[in-house]
Backbone as a chain_set.jsonl record, in Angstrom:
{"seq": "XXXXXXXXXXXXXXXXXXXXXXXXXXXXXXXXXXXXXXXXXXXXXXXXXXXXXXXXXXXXXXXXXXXXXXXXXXXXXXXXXXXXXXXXXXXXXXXXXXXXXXXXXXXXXXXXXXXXXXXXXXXXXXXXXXX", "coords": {"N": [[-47.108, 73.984, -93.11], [-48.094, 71.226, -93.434], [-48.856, 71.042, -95.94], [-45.911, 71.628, -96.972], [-45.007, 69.293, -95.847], [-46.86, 67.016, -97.125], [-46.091, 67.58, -99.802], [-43.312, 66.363, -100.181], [-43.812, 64.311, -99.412], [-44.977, 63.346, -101.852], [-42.964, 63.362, -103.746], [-41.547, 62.028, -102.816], [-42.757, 59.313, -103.037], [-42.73, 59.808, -105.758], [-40.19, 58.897, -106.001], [-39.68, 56.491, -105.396], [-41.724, 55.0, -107.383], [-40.395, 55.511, -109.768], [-38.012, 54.023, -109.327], [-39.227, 51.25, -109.04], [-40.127, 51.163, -111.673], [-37.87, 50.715, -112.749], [-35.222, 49.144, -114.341], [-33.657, 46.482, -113.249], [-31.036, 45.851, -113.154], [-30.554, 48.639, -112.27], [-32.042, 48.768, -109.826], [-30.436, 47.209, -108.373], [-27.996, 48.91, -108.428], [-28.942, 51.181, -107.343], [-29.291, 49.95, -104.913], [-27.017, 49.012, -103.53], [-25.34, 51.784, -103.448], [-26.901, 52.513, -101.53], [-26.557, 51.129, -99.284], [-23.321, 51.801, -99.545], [-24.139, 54.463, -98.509], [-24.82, 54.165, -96.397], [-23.566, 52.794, -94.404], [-21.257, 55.013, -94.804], [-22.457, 56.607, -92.765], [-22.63, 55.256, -90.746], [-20.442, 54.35, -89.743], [-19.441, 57.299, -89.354], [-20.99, 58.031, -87.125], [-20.132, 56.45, -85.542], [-17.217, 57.38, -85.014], [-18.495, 59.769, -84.121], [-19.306, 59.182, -81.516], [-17.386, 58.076, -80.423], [-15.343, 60.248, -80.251], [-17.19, 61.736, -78.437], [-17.571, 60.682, -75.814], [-14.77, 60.775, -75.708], [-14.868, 63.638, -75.224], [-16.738, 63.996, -73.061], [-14.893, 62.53, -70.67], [-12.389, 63.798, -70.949], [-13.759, 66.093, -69.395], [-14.868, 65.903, -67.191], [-12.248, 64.68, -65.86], [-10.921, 67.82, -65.946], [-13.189, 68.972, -64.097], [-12.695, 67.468, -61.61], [-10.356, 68.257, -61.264], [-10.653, 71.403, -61.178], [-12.083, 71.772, -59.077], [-10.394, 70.555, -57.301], [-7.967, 72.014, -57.101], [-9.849, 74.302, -56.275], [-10.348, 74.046, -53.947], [-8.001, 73.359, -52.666], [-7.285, 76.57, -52.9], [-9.048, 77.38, -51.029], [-7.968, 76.65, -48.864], [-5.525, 77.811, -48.959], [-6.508, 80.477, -48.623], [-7.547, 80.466, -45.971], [-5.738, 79.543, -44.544], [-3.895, 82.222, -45.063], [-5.446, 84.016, -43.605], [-5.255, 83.435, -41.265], [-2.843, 83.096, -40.785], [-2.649, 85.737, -41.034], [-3.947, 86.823, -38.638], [-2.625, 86.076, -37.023], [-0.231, 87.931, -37.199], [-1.55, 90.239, -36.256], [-2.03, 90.054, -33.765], [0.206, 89.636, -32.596], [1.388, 91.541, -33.239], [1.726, 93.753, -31.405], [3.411, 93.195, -29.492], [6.9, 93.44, -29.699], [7.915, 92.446, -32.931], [11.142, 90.686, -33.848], [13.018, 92.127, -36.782], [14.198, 90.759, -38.545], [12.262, 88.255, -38.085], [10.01, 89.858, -39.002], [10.514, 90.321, -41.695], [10.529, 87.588, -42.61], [8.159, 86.636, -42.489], [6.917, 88.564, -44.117], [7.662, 87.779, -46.671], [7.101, 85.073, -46.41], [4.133, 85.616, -46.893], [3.657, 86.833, -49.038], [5.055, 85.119, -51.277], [2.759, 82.877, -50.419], [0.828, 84.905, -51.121], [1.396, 85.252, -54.038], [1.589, 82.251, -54.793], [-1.588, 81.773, -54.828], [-2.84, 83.506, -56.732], [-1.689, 82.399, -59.23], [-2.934, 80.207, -58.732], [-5.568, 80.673, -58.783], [-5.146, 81.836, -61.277], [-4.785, 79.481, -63.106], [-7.275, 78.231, -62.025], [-9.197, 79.684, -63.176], [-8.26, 79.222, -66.119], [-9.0, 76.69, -65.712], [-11.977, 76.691, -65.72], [-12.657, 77.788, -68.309], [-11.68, 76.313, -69.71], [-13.993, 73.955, -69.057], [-15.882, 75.492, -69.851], [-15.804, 76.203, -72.314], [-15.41, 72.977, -73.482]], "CA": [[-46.289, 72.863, -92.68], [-48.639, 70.501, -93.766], [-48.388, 71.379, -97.404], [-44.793, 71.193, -97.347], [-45.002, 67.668, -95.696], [-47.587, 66.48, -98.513], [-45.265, 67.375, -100.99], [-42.209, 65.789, -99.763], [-44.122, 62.832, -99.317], [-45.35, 62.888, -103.113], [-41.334, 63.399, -104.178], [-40.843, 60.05, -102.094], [-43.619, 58.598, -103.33], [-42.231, 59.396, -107.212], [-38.908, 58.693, -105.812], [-40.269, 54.972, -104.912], [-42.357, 54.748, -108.35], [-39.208, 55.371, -110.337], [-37.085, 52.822, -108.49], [-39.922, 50.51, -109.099], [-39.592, 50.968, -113.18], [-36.194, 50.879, -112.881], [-34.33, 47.932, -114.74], [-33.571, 45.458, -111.749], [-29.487, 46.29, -112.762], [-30.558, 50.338, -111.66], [-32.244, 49.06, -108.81], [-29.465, 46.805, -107.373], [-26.932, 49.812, -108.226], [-29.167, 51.746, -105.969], [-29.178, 49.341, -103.232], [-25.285, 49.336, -103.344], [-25.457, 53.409, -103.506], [-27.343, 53.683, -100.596], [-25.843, 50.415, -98.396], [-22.658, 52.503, -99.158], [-24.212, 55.763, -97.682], [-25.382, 53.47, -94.566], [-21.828, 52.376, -93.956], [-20.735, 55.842, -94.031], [-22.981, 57.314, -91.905], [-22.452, 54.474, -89.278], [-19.085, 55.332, -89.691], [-19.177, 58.577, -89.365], [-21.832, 58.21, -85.629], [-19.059, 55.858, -84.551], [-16.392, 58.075, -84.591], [-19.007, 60.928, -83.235], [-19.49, 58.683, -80.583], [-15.89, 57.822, -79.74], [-15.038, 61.902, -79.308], [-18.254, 62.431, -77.501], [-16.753, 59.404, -75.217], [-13.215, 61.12, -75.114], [-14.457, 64.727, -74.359], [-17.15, 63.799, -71.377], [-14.127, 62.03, -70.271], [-12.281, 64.97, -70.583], [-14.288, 67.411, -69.094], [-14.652, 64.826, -65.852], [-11.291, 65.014, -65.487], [-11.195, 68.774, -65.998], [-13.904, 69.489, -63.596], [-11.85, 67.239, -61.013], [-8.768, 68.949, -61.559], [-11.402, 72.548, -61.021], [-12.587, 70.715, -58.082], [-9.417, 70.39, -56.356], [-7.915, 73.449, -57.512], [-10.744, 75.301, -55.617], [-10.149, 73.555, -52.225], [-6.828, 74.052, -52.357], [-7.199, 77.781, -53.148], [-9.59, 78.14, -50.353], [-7.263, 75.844, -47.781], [-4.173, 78.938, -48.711], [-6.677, 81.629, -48.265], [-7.959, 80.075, -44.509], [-3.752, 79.74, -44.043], [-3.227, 83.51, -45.0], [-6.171, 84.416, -42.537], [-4.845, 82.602, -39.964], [-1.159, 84.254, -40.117], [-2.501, 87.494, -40.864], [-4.771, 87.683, -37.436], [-1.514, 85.974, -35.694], [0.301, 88.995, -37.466], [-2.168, 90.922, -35.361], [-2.299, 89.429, -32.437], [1.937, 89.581, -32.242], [1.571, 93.443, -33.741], [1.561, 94.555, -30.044], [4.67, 92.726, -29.035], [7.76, 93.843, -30.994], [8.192, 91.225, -33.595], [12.511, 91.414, -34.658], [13.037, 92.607, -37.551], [14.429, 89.008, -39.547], [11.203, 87.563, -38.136], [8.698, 90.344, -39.681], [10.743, 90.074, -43.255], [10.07, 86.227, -42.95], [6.823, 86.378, -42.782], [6.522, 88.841, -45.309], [7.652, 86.876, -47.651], [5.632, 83.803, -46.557], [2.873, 86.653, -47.386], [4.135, 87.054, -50.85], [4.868, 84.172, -51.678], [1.578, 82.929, -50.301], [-0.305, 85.664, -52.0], [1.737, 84.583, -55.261], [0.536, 81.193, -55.218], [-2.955, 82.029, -54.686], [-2.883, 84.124, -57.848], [-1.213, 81.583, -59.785], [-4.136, 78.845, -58.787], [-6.658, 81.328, -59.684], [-5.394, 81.913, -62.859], [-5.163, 78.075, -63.182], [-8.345, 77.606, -61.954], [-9.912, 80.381, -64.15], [-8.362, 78.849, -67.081], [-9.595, 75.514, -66.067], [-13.369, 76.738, -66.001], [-12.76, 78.293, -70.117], [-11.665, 74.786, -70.89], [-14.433, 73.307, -69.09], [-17.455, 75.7, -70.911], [-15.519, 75.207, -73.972], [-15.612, 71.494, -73.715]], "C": [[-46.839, 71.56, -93.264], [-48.714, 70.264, -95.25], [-46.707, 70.403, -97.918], [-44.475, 69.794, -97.104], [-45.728, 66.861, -96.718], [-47.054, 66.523, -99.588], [-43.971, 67.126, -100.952], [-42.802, 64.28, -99.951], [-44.907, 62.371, -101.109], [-43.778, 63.156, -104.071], [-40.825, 62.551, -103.57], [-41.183, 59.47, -102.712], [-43.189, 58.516, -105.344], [-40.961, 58.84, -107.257], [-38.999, 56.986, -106.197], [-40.798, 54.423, -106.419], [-41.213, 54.692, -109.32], [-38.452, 54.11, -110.059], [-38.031, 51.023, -108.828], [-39.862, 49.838, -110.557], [-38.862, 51.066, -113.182], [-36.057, 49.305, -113.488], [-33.7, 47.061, -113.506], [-31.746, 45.644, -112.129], [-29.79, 47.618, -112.197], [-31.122, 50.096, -110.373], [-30.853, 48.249, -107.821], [-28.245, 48.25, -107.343], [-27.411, 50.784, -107.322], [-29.165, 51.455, -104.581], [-27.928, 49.356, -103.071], [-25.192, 50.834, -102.865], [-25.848, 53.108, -101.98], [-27.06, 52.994, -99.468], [-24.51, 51.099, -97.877], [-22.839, 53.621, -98.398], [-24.512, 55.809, -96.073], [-24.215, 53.394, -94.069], [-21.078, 54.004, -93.966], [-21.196, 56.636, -92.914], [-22.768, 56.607, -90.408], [-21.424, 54.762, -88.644], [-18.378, 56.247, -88.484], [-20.051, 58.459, -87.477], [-20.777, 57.013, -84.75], [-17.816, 56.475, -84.344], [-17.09, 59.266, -83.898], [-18.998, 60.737, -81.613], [-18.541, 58.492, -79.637], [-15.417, 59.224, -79.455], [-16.44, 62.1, -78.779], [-18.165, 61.623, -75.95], [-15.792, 60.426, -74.347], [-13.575, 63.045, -74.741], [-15.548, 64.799, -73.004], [-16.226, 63.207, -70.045], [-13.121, 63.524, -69.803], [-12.402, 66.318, -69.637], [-14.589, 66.808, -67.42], [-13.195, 65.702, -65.465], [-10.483, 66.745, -65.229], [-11.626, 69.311, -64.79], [-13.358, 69.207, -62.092], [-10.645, 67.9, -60.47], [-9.492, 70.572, -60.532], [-11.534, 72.567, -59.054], [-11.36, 70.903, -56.887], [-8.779, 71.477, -56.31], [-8.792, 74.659, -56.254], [-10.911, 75.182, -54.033], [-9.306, 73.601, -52.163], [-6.145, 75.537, -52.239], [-8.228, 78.24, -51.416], [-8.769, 77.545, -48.905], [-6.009, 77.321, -47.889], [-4.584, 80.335, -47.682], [-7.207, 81.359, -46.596], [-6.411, 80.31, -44.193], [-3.904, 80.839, -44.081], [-4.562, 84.58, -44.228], [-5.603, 84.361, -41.372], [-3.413, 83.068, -39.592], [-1.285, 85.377, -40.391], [-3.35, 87.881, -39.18], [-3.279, 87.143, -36.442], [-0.623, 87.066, -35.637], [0.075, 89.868, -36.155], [-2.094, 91.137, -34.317], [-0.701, 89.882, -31.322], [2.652, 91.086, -32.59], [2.285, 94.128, -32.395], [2.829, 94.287, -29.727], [5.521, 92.946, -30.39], [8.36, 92.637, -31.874], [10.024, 91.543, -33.826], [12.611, 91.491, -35.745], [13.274, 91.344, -38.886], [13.234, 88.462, -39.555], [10.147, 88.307, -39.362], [9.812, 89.913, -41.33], [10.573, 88.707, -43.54], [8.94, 86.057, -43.5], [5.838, 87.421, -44.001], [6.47, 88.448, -46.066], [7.416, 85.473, -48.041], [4.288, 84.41, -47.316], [2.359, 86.418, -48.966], [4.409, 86.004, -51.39], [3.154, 83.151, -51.856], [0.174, 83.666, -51.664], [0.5, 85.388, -53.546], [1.197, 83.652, -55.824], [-0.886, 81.021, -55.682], [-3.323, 82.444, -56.058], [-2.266, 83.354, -58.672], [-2.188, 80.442, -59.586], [-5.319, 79.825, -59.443], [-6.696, 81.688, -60.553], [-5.383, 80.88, -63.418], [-6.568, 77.635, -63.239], [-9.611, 78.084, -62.877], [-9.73, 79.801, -65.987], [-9.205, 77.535, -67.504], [-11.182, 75.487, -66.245], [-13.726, 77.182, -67.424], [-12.961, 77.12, -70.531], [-13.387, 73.944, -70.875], [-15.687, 73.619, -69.732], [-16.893, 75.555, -72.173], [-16.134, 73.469, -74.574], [-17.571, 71.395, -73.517]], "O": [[-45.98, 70.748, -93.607], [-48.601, 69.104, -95.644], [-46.406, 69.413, -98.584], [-43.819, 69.121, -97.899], [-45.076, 65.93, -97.191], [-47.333, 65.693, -100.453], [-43.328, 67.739, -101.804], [-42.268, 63.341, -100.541], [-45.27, 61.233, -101.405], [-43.892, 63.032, -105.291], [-39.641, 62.252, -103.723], [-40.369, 58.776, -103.322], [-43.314, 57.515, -106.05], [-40.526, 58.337, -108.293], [-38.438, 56.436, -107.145], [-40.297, 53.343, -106.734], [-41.075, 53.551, -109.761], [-38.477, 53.209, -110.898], [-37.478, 49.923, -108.815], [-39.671, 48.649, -110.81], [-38.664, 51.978, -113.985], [-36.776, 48.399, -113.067], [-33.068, 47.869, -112.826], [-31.091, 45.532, -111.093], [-28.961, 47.782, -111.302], [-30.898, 50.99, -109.557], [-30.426, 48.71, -106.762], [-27.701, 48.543, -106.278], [-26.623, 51.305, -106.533], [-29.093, 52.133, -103.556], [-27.7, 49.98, -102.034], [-24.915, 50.955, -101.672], [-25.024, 53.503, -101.155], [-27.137, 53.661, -98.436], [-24.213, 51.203, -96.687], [-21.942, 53.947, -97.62], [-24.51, 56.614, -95.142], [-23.946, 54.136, -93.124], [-20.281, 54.185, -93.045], [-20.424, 57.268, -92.193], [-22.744, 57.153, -89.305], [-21.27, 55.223, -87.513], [-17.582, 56.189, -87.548], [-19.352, 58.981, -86.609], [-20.763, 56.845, -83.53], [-17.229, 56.057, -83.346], [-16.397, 59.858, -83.071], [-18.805, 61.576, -80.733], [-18.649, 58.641, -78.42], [-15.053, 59.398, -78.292], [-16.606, 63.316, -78.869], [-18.776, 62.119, -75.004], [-15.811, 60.79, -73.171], [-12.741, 63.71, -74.127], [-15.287, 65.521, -72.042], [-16.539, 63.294, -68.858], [-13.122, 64.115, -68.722], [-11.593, 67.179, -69.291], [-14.421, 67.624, -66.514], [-13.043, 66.833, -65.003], [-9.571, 66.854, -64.409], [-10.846, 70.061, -64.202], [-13.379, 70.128, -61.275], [-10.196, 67.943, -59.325], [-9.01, 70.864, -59.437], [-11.09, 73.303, -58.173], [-11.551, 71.355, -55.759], [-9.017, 72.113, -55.283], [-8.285, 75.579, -55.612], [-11.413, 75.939, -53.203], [-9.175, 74.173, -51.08], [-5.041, 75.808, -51.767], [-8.027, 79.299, -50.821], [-9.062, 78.118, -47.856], [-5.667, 77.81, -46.812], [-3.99, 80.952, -46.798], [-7.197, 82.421, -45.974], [-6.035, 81.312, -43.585], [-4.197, 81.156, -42.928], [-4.525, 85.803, -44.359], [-5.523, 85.291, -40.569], [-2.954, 83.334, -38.481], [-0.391, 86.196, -40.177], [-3.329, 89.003, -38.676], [-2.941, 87.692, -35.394], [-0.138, 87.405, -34.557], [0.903, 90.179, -35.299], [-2.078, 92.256, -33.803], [-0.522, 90.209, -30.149], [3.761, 91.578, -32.383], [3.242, 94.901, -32.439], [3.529, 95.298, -29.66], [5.202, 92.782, -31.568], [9.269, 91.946, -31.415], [10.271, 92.738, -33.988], [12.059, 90.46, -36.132], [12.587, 91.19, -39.895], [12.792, 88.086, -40.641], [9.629, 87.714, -40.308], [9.423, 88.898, -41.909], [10.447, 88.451, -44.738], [8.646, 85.543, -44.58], [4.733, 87.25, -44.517], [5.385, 88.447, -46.647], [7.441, 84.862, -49.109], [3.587, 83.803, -48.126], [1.387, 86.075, -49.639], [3.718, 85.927, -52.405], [2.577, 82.834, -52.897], [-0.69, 83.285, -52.453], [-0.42, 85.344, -54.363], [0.538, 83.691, -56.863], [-1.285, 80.343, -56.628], [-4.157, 81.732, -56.618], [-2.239, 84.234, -59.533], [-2.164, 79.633, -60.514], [-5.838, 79.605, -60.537], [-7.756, 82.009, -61.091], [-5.987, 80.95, -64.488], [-7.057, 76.92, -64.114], [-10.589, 77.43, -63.241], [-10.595, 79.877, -66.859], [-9.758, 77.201, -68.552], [-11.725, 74.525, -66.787], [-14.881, 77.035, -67.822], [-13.826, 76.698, -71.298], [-13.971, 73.49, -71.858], [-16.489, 72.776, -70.131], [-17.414, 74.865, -73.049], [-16.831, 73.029, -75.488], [-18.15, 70.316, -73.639]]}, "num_chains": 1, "name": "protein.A"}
């Protein structure tokens, strides 16, 4: 390692010695050369900067979104606890027959939604290890 650093630093060091005998027009065309390579590189870390900006921003909003998503998924599944033990509870007594197909299809519906946020919410955790 030390090697290879010693001879990097004597390929600067001729780099520098060159530049030195250079004709004072070869050295200003190098200071242009390499002012231009400053200006793109600044550039270039200011637009890195501006998407590294817009996807922490992103991924906020994302995680938010995840966030809410996941309390609303667990607020359905407390609901479809809560009318399945009343189910229970009302098992004993003969429910009529319109009523139980109601609430089936609160069920289903219910259990629809649920599965429809969790594939929401599953997509929104791809985006957010993506991002």
């Amino acid at each position: 390692e030390v090697q290879k650093l010693n001879q990097q630093l004597e390929e600067k060091n001729g780099e520098i010695q060159q530049m030195i005998n250079q004709p004072p027009y070869e050295k200003e065309r190098e200071i242009l050369r390499l002012q231009k390579t400053l200006a793109e590189k600044e550039k270039a870390q200011a637009t890195s900067d501006v998407l590294c900006r817009s996807l922490t921003d992103e991924t906020h909003q994302l995680q938010r979104k995840l966030a809410s998503t996941a309390e609303m998924c667990q607020h359905l599944a407390k609901c479809l606890e809560e009318k399945q033990r009343k189910e229970k509870g009302n098992s004993d007594d003969q429910i009529p027959t319109e009523r139980s197909n109601q609430l089936l299809d609160n069920e289903t519906s219910l259990q629809a939604l649920i599965c429809n946020l969790q594939d929401e919410n599953r997509m929104l955790k791809q985006k957010v290890a993506h991002v």
